[in-house]
C-alpha positions, 0 to 999 in steps of 0.5 A: 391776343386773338381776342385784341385782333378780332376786335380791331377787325370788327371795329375796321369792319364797323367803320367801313360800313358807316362810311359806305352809308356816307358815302351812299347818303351823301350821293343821294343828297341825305342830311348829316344827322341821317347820314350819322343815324343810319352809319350808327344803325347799322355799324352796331350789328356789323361790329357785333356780327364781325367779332362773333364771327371773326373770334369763332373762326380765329379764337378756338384755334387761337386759345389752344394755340396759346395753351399749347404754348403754356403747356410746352413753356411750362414743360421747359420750365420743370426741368428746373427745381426752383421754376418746378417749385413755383409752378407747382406746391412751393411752401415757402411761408411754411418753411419759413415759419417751421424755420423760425420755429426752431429759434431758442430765442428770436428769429429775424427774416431779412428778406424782400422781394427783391432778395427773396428768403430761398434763394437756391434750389436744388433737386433731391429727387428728380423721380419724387420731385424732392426739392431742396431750398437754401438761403441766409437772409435771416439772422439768429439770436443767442443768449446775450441778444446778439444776432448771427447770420445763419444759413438754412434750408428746407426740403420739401415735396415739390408735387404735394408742397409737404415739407420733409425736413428743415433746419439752420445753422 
């Protein structure tokens, strides 16, 4: 963001020189197209001066207030197992394939990304950061070809992304 506003006051910086020279060369009777020669002359630097400047000033402090913000953010959000999971090893395609691993015969995923596969999460151990993930968005089929929804989970480091365990039913 500090980027953006340094920008914008180089580019206010770099218009105000050129209407000072218009201003001047228009006073001394100069022709257009060496009012707009000049004008474009010298807000090149100005502009280029101005945002060096500006984002020296403004960006060091800027950037480490906005990682500051992430940090804290970030923070606030491991607290929670499935915001830990995401910020840090979430195996979820890797559960997912262990789990249909298990499948006698075939396996369907019913899951989008609008509905994603693990849709709980639970702390196992806050210390360890074992996380467990649930769902049922997939389905399972016995013998004769029929599907049955089931329920599974998989329980994983949340600090490595190892998976522990995993199973359905």
């Amino acid at each position: 963001m500090y980027m953006q506003v340094c920008f914008f006051i180089a580019i206010a910086m770099a218009i105000a020189a050129y209407q000072w020279v218009k201003h001047k060369g228009t006073k001394k009777g100069w022709e257009r197209s060496s009012i707009i020669f000049l004008g474009g002359l010298l807000t090149i630097p100005v502009f280029i001066v101005t945002f060096i400047v500006s984002y020296g000033i403004w960006g060091q402090y800027g950037q480490e207030t906005e990682n500051a913000e992430i940090a804290a953010k970030r923070d606030a959000e491991d607290l929670f197992p499935d915001k830990y999971a995401q910020n840090h090893h979430n195996p979820s395609y890797e559960c997912k394939e262990a789990i249909s691993s298990l499948a006698k015969y075939d396996f369907k995923w019913n899951d989008s990304m609008m509905e994603p596969a693990f849709n709980s999460y639970s702390w196992i151990d806050t210390d360890t950061k074992v996380i467990e993930m649930y769902g049922d968005r997939a389905q399972v089929q016995n013998g004769f070809g029929a599907y049955k929804k089931v329920k599974y989970s998989c329980r994983f480091n949340g600090n490595t992304g190892e998976i522990i365990s995993y199973d359905f039913n």
